[in-house]
C-alpha positions in Angstrom: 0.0 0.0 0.0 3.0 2.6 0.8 4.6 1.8 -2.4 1.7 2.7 -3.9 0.8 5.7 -2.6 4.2 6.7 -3.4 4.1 6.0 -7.0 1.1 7.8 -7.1 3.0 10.8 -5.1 5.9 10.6 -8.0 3.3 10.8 -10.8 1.7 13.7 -9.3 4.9 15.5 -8.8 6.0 14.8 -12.4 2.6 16.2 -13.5 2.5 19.2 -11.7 6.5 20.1 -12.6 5.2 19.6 -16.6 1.8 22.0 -16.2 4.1 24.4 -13.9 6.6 24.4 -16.7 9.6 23.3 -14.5 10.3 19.9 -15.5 13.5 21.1 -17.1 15.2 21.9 -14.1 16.9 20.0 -11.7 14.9 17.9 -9.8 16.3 19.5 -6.5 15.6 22.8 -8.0 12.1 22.4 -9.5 10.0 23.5 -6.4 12.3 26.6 -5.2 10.7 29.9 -4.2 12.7 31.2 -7.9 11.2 28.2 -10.1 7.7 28.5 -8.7 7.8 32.4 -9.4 8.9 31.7 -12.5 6.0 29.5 -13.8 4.2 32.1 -12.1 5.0 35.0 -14.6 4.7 32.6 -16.8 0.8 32.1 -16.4 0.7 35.9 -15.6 2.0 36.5 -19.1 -0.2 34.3 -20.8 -3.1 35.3 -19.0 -2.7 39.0 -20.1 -1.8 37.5 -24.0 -4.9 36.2 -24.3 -7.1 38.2 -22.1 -8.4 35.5 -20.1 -7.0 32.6 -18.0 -5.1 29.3 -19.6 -7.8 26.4 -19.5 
C-alpha cells in the first residue's frame, strides 16, 4: 500500500513540474521559491496575452 501511494505521489509531482513548466530543471531545483515564481509570470504573461486565464 506505501509503495503505492508513493508511486502515485511521484506521478503527481511529475505532472504538476510539466503544467508548472519546471520539468527542465533539476529535480532539486524544481519546487524553489525562484522556479515557482517563475511558472508564475509565466501564467501571468499568458493570461494577459490572451485576455483570459489558460484552460
Amino acid at each position: 500500500m506505501q509503495k503505492e501511494i508513493l508511486s502515485e505521489i511521484k506521478e503527481l509531482r511529475t505532472a504538476l513540474t510539466q503544467v508548472l513548466g519546471i520539468s527542465n530543471f533539476p529535480p532539486d531545483q524544481q519546487f524553489l521559491k525562484e522556479a515557482l515564481n517563475k511558472a508564475a509570470k509565466e501564467f501571468q504573461k499568458l493570461n494577459i496575452e490572451r485576455g483570459q486565464w489558460v484552460q
